[in-house]
SEKOLMAR-466581 format. One record per residue (C-alpha): residue in three letters; x, y, z. Coordinates in pm, 1 decimal, always signed. Layout:
NODE,ALA,X,Y,Z;
...
This chain:
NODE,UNK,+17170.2,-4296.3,+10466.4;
NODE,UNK,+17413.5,-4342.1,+10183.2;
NODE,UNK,+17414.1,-4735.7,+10066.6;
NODE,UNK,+17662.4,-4836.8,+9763.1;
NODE,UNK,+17796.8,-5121.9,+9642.9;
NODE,UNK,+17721.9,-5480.1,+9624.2;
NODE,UNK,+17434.2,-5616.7,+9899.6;
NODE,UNK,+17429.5,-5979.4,+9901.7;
NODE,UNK,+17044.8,-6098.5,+10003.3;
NODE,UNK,+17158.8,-6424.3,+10201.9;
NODE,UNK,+17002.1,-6774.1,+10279.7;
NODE,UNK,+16967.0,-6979.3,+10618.6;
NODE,UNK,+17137.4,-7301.4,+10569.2;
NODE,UNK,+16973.4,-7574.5,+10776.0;
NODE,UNK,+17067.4,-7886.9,+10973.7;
NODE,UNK,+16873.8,-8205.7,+10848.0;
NODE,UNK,+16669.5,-8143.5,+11189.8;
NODE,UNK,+16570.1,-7791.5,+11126.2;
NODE,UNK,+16799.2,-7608.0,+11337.3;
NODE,UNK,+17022.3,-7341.5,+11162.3;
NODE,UNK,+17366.7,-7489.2,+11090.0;
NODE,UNK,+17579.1,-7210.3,+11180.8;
NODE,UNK,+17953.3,-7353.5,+11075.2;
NODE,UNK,+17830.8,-7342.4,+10731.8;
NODE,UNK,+17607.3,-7038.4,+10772.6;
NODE,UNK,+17960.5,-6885.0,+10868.1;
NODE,UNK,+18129.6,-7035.0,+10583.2;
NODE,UNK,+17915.0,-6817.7,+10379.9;
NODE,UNK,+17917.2,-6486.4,+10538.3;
NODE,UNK,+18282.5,-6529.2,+10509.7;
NODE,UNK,+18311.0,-6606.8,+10123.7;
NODE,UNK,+18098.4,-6295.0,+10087.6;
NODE,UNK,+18304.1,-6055.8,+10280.3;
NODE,UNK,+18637.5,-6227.9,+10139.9;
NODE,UNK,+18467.9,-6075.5,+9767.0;
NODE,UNK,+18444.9,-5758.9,+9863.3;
NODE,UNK,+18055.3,-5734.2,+9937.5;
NODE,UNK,+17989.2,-5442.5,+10082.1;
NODE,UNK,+17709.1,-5574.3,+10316.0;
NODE,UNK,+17496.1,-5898.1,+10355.2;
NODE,UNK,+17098.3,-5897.6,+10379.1;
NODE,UNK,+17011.8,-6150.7,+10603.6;
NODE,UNK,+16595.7,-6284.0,+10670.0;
NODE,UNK,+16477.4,-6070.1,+10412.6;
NODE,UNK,+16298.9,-6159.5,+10109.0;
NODE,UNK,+16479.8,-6499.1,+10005.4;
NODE,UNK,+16125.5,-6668.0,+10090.8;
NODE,UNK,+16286.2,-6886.9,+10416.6;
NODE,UNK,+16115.0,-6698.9,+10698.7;
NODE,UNK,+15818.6,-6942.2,+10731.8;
NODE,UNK,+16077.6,-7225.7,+10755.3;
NODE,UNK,+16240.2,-7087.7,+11124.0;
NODE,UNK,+16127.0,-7265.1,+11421.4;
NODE,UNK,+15948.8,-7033.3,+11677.9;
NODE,UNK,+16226.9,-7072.0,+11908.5;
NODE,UNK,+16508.8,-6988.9,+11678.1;
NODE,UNK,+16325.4,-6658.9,+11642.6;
NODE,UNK,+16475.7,-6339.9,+11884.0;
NODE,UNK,+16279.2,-6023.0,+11878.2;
């Protein structure tokens, strides 16, 4: 595996009752990409895990 170039580590953004607010969660993703990023890291180390609600989880 060859990875280069810039890999954004990117947060969860939150409704005010817990659930992930995905309009702005999209927001993001697409100011990243419109930068140039060459790839976005989502639910790894940014320290938000614990916060997700056992049913917003998918394995």
């Amino acid at each position: 595996m060859n990875i280069h170039g810039i890999l954004v580590p990117i947060v969860t953004p939150f409704d005010k009752n817990g659930a992930v607010d995905v309009p702005t969660l999209q927001k993001l993703v697409n100011s990243f990409i419109d930068k140039g990023v060459a790839g976005i890291v989502a639910c790894g180390t940014t320290g938000e895990y614990y916060t997700y609600h056992k049913k917003s989880v998918k394995w």
